[in-house]
Every structure is written in C-alpha cells, then in structure tokens.
C-alpha angles and dihedrals in degrees: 000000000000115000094012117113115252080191109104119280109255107196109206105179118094095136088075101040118337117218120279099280107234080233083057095052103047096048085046095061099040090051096051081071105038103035116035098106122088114287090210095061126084114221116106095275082046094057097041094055092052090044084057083041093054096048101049099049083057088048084058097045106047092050088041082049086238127122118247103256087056095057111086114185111224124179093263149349088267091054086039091057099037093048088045091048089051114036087050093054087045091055091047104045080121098067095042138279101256109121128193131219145165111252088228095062116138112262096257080067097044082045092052090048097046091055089041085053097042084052091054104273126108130232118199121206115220107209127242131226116232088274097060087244124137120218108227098222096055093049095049092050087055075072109123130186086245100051116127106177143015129204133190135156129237092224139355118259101200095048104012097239118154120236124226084241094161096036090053099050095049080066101050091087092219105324108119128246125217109208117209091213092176099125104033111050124115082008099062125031108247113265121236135253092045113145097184119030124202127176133151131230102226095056091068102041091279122127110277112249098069131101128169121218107186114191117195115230106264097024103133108242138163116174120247081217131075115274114282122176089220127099097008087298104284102095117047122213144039120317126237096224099182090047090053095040088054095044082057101058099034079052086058102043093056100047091050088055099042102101100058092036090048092050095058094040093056088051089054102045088037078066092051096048092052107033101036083072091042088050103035120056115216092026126149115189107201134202135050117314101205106016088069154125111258097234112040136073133170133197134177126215118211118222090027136121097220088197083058089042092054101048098056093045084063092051085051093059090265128133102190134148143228132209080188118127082229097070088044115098087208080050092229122151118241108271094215083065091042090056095045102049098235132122108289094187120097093006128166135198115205113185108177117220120217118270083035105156122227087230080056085056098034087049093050081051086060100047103039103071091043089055097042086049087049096052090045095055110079079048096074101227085131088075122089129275117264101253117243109286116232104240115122123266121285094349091091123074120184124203123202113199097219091161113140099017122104134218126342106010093079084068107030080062091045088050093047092048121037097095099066088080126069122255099276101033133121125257116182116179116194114217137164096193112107092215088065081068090076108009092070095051087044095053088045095060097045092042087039095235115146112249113222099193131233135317124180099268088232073084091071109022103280111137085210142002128039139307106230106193126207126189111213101236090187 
C-alpha cells in the first residue's frame, strides 16, 4: 500500500503489553492440558489443577519476595490496584478513611480515590519534581492521624522514573503502603516496606487477563466485593489456572535473565536518550536519567501534533506510545506530565521489549527526525522569523487570540511571533485549551523566555479562557 513502510515492524511498546515471553507460550500450552479442571475439586483433574495452581502461586511470591498465602491471583494489574486500595481502606475504616497518593499513579489508582472520595472519603495527592520523583520526606508529612492507607509506584509507567519506595516507607510511621509494581516486576528487584503488592502478567511477557494482589501477614484487609472461598477471600470467581501457570514461569524466566536484558536495554535507551536531542530540534526528554527503569524512555516535541507523530511512526514500521493531550480523544493532558511540569505536546513513550536489535534502534533514530520535520512542516515553521518590531521595550504587548484552537497550535503561534515584540516586551496568548496550561511555562523554561503567569483573557479581549503571558528575555 502507498505510504505505508515495507521495513520490519519494531514494536516499541512494552510499557503498555510485552510480547507474549517463549517461557509464557510453552507452559500455556502444557497447562491447557493439565490444568484445565477446578482447582477446588477433588478428583484426580481437579487435583492436578490445584497441585499447577500451587506452584505457581509459590513461582510469584518468591520472586515478589512474598510468601505464598499472601499471593492472591485477579484477572488483571487494574483489578489487582483497585481491590488492594479498597480492601485496605475497608480494613482500616477504624483508623479513618484519608488516603495518600503520588500525583503521578497510575490512573486505576486516581480512579479508586475519586470513587473513595465520592463515597465520603478523602484521597490527598503528594506532588512530584520534574523528574516524577517523590521526596520522601514530603510524601511522608502528608501523613495524618486518619490515613488509612498510603500508595506509591515503583516506577512510573508514563516517564520511567523510580520511586524512593523504601525510603519512603521507613518514614510512614505505621500506616501501610500499597506498591503498583506493574512495570517493574521480574525487571527490577521488589523494593522493600510495601504492605499490599500489585503487579500485572502481561507486563512482563505473560498472557493478558492476570494480575497478582500480595497482602503482607498482618496488613489489615477486608474485601469491597461479596465473600468467595477462593483465593483467600480477597478475590471472588474462578481462576484461570494456565494463564497463571504460564504468568509464573514467564515471571521467572525474566527475572533470571534480567540482568543481562536489563544491561542492553539500558545501552540502547541510554542512545535514545543522547542522540534524540542531538537529532530533533525542540525536544524535551522527561523523567529521571539515572533513577529509571532500564527500557523506557519518553520525549516530548514541541510544535508537534503527537496523534499525527504516532501515526506516522506506525507507517514507518514504528509501535510507539504517548502520554500527549493530543493523542487523547477528552484532550486532557497526561496527568504524569501535569504533574511534572514538563511539555505535554508531541510527546513519545518508547518502551523498549526484550530481544529489541540495535539496527531496530539505529533504524527509529533515522526515521525520527524525517518524520518530526515532516509533521512540522504545514505548520510553517520553515519560514523566517518576523524580524524584531520596533516598539519600545517592555511598553507593547501583543495578544494572540489562540481561542478555539488545541494543542499545539497555542505554541506553535507563540513560537512564530514573539519576535515581533522587543526584548523586554509582553506576549499574552489567550487560549481555552487546558494543555496551554502547561505547555506555555514549559516552553518558557526550554527556549529561556520569562513566563508572566495568567490573567482572565477578558484582560485582554477574550470572550473566555485564560491569558498566559510571556516576557521576551532576547
């Protein structure tokens, strides 16, 4: 078809699914033989069902550092997080209902607190640092004599960064601490000081559809659903033993191979990371560099449309993903950048699967900066600068009326045009796009123009939105 790559696909995208582990494949299949019966009857199938079940729940918690009783199987990582949230805060009504999160959770987490809050609870959000990284300290004086429950990440699965998850729990003086350990499990080893555990199988190569919920002996928990005898009570419904056979080994095998895997992946997003900025002009790669996870990397491009990016990357031969507002069909910017303070337009998430080539990397680093220049085009940044106007400093201001129009035309227009006023002179852009919120200050900071804040755009003859106003500094 015309337009479309004849290069090999490279999926990059194993923060959202990995690809189905070999290890995965093979126990799947044996288990769809050998344990297909019901683990809770006691005829021979039956048996042998519960004996795969069994050893598989002991596979999970020794490499969750967990023991086995503690390990409940759900039908995937979002049940897992949303069952943990709120049985914790259920088995702790006693204590209080406040209940403490990073602002950068995954949304399974934000989901679980808005409904805790709309049933009369309250949920608190800790703030991040432009990395996406909590301070420890912060987050533990958010501590209240009525918090229930606290929740925190391992590791970010927008940006990559690592969170001080054992730092962190020394400092919650007794008040337990539920870890979303999605994107890190089998990579990374499980940090300590967790009270509740979640993670999910396909993250890690296993079949979609399993989740893992680990409750710590002593941890206070009463289940949101109706009582089940199955898995220790927390988790109601029949189990879907070869999936979960094959989620354990799969979990093995990749923990036994981390080292090495993590090793090469980390070479080969290190590259991404150094040469992306050196190829792509306007670029702002976001989350920690060295507190990360050893696979994913995420940039942002200003002046671009990332649904627009995305899709030609796939045409290209590319799977990649966006946390943008622009790939979002609400057209609301990813709370993980929010929350960070970083752009938020144009933005990619590589996350890098295992077996992933060099040439597969060396190849994305060709095509990148063709396609970016491509998107940019229509846009006219090719044309020349405005040259200075003559007003004097700090006496013009210039308004551009950027109401009605989404990410990332508000900028694109602030880019073009600045320069038709003097160093020292006012440019307030009104915009009723949300991502301009975030999108202007960042711009600010990367091009080194002095953000003025907002003003109601009546100010300046909107008949809606918000006035963002930028000083020229040059």
């Amino acid at each position: 078809m015309s337009g479309v790559s004849s290069s090999p696909s490279a999926y990059f995208d194993a923060a959202s699914t990995a690809p189905l582990h070999p290890v995965a494949r093979q126990a799947l299949t044996a288990a769809l033989d050998e344990g297909w019966a019901d683990p809770a009857r006691l005829y021979r199938s039956g048996r042998q069902a519960r004996m795969l079940l069994d050893a598989a729940r002991e596979t999970v918690a020794e490499v969750l550092g967990a023991r086995p009783d503690e390990v409940s199987f759900t039908a995937g990582g979002t049940q897992a997080v949303q069952l943990g949230v709120l049985g914790a805060l259920r088995g702790r009504r006693r204590t209080g209902r406040h209940l403490l999160h990073s602002a950068v959770e995954h949304s399974s987490v934000l989901h679980t607190a808005e409904r805790h809050a709309a049933d009369g609870g309250e949920a608190e959000s800790v703030p991040v640092d432009r990395l996406g990284r909590v301070d420890p300290a912060r987050f533990a004086a958010a501590v209240r004599p009525d918090t229930a429950l606290a929740v925190l990440q391992s590791a970010n699965h927008e940006v990559g960064t690592v969170q001080p998850v054992a730092e962190t729990a020394e400092l919650l003086g007794g008040v337990p601490l539920l870890v979303d350990a999605a994107q890190s499990a089998g990579r990374l080893p499980v940090p300590h000081g967790w009270s509740l555990l979640t993670a999910s199988a396909h993250k890690w190569g296993g079949p979609a559809g399993v989740g893992v919920l680990a409750v710590r002996k002593g941890t206070r928990f009463n289940s949101a659903l109706p009582a089940d005898e199955r898995e220790g009570g927390r988790v109601p419904g029949y189990v879907n033993v070869p999936a979960i056979v094959a989620a354990a080994a799969s979990l093995r095998a990749v923990r036994d191979g981390a080292a090495a895997e993590n090793a090469r992946l980390h070479a080969l997003v290190e590259r991404i990371r150094r040469e992306v900025p050196r190829l792509v002009p306007e670029v702002e790669v976001v989350g920690d560099p060295v507190g990360r996870l050893p696979h994913l990397v995420t940039f942002s491009c200003l002046y671009v449309d990332g649904e627009v990016l995305l899709t030609e990357l796939d045409r290209a031969g590319f799977a990649v993903s966006s946390g943008s507002s622009c790939t979002s069909s609400t057209l609301t910017p990813s709370h993980v950048l929010a929350a960070m303070g970083v752009l938020t337009e144009g933005n990619v998430r590589v996350s890098l699967p295992a077996g992933t080539t060099a040439a597969q990397v060396d190849r994305f680093l060709t095509v990148l900066p063709e396609l970016v220049a491509r998107v940019r085009e229509p846009l006219g940044l090719d044309l020349p600068a405005p040259a200075p106007a003559p007003a004097p400093a700090a006496q013009r201001t210039l308004v551009l009326d950027e109401l009605g129009k989404r990410c990332p035309l508000p900028v694109i227009a602030l880019a073009r045009r600045i320069g038709e006023v003097a160093p020292g002179g006012l440019v307030a852009v009104l915009s009723d796009d949300e991502a301009a919120r975030l999108d202007i200050p960042a711009w600010c900071q990367m091009r080194g123009q002095e953000y003025g804040g907002e003003a109601p755009a009546a100010d300046y003859g909107g008949d809606r939105g918000t006035a963002y106003l930028v000083r020229r500094t040059d």
